[in-house]
N, C-alpha and C positions, 0 to 999 in steps of 0.2 A: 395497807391496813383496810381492813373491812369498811365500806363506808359509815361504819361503827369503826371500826378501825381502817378499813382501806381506807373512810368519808365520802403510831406514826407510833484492860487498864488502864488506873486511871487517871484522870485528868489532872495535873500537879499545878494547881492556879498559884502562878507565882514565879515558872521557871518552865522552859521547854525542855526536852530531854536532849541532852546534848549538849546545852547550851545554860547561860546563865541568865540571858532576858528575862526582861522582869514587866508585866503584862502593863498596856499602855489605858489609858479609858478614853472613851468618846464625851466631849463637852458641848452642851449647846447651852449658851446663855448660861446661867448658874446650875443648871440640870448637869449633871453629871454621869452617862451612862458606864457603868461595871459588869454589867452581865446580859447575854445575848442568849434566849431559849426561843431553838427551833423548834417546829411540830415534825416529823417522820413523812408519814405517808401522804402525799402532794406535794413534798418541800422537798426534803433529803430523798426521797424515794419517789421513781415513778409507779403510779398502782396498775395492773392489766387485770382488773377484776376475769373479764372475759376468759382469760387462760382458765381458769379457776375453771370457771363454769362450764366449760366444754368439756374439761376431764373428768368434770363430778356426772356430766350428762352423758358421756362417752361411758360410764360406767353403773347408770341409772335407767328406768325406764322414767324419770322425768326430763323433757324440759331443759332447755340451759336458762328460760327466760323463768318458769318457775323456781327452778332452784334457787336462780336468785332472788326472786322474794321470797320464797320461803325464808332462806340462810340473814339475808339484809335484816328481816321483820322479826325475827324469831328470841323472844326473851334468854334461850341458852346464847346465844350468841352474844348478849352484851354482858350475861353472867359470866363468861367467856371472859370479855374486855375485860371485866372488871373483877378476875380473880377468883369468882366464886367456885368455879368451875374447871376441872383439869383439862389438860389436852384428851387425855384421853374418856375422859365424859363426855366430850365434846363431840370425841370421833364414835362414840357409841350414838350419842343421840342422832347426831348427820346420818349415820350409818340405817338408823331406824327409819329416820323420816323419809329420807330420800332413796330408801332402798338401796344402798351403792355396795355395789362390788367391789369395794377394797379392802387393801391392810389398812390397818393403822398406820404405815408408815408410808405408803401408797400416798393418803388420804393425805398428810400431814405436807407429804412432797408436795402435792397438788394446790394444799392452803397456802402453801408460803411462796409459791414457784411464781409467782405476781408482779415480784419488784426488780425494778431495774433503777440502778443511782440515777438520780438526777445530779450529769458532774458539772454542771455549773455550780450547783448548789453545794456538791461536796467539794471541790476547790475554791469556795468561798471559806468551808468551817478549816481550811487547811490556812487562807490566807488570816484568819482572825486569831488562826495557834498562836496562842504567849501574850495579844495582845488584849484580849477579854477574858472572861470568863465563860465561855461557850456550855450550854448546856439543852436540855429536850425537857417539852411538854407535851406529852404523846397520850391520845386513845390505842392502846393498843394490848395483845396477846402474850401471852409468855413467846408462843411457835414464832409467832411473826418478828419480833423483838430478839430472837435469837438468832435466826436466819438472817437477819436483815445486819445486824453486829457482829457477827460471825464473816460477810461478805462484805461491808463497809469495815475497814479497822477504823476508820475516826469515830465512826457515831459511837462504840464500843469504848469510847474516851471522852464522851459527852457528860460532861459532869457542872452541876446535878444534874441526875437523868430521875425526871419526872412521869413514872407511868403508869398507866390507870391500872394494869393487874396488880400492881404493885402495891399502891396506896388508894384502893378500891374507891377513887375517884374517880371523872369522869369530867372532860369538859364538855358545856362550858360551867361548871357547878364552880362558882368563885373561890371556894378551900382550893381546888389545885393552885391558880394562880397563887391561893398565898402559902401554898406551903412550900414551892417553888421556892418564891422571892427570901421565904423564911433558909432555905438550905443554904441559897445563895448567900445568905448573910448582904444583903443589902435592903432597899427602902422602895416599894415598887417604881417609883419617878425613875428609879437608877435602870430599871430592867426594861427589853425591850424583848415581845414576843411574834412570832413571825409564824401565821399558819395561811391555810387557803382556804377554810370557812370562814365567813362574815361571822357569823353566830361568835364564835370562837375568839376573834379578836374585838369583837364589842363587850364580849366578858372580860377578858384581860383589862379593857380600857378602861371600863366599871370599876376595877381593883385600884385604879391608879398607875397600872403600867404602860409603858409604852407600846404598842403593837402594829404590826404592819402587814396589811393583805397579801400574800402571794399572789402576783400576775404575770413574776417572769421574771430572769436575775436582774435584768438592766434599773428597771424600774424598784426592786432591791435595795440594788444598790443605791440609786438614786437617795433613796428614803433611808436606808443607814446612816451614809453623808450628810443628809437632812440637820438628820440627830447627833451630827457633830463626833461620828465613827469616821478613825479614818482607814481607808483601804489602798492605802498609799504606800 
């Protein structure tokens, strides 16, 4: 996700496919956790901004280190995140600013061509199937958001999936977290949110949810178990 978004079928809560389980919850003291929403890009995704940048500058007379402030700083770009904006408004204005020599769909390869799973983190959302309610609180694009679900199948079954093009929000703007917690059908005490900005999970925590910094699975995991998740 750009770090506006670089900085992130379905889901049957109730029953695995295949199978009959019936989803467990994490307790700590009288707290009662039912729903786990990951962020995308830092978390489920690793970001290579850099890839980006050398292609757009491989095909510009700018800059890989302009283009990225330009693209990072640039108002279409979070008009972008947050829906106002189509892919391909997007690629006309990039197109303009940065003089690039591409297609559209040149252009669109190069914006999404970034991520790589983080598979600790995807064979954690594999080990909490059937047992929570797993679900995404994402800044992110429609482009990015498709490529990235399209090459993960889990995140693509992350339900509720929480995304800012979607619900032209934005964190840390407190409505995500509650409209989040709202889809989830639970009370934020119950939910627990896991990104790698600070910003980000001190707004979650503001809400009354649970939230826990990315610094690495161990420590993760650590901190789920905390909360009375078991990954056992």
């Amino acid at each position: 996700m750009f770090p506006l978004t670089f900085a992130k079928p379905f889901y049957n809560f109730g029953h695995r496919q295949g199978g009959s389980r019936k989803p467990t919850v994490g307790v700590i003291g009288t707290r009662m956790i039912k729903t786990i929403f990951f962020d995308l890009g830092g978390v489920v995704v690793n970001v290579h901004l850099d890839l980006f940048l050398q292609r757009a500058a491989d095909s510009s007379p700018c800059p890989a280190e302009e283009i990225g402030k330009l693209v990072l700083h640039a108002p279409q770009t979070k008009a972008y995140e947050l829906g106002r904006l189509s892919t391909s408004g997007f690629y006309r204005w990039a197109r303009h600013a940065l003089r690039l020599r591409m297609t559209e769909g040149q252009f669109v390869r190069a914006f999404c061509g970034i991520f790589t799973p983080n598979e600790e983190v995807v064979q954690l959302l594999e080990q909490l199937d059937g047992r929570l309610q797993v679900g995404v609180i994402s800044n992110t694009n429609v482009a990015h958001y498709r490529w990235i679900a399209r090459h993960i199948a889990r995140v693509s079954r992350l339900r509720p999936a929480v995304l800012s093009f979607r619900e032209h929000l934005a964190k840390p703007d407190p409505e995500i977290f509650a409209l989040a917690v709202a889809r989830a059908g639970c009370s934020p005490a119950e939910a627990v949110f896991i990104d790698d900005l600070e910003p980000n999970v001190v707004a979650a925590r503001a809400t009354g949810m649970q939230a826990i910094l990315y610094e690495g699975i161990g420590r993760l995991k650590a901190e789920l178990q905390a909360l009375g998740v078991s990954l056992s």
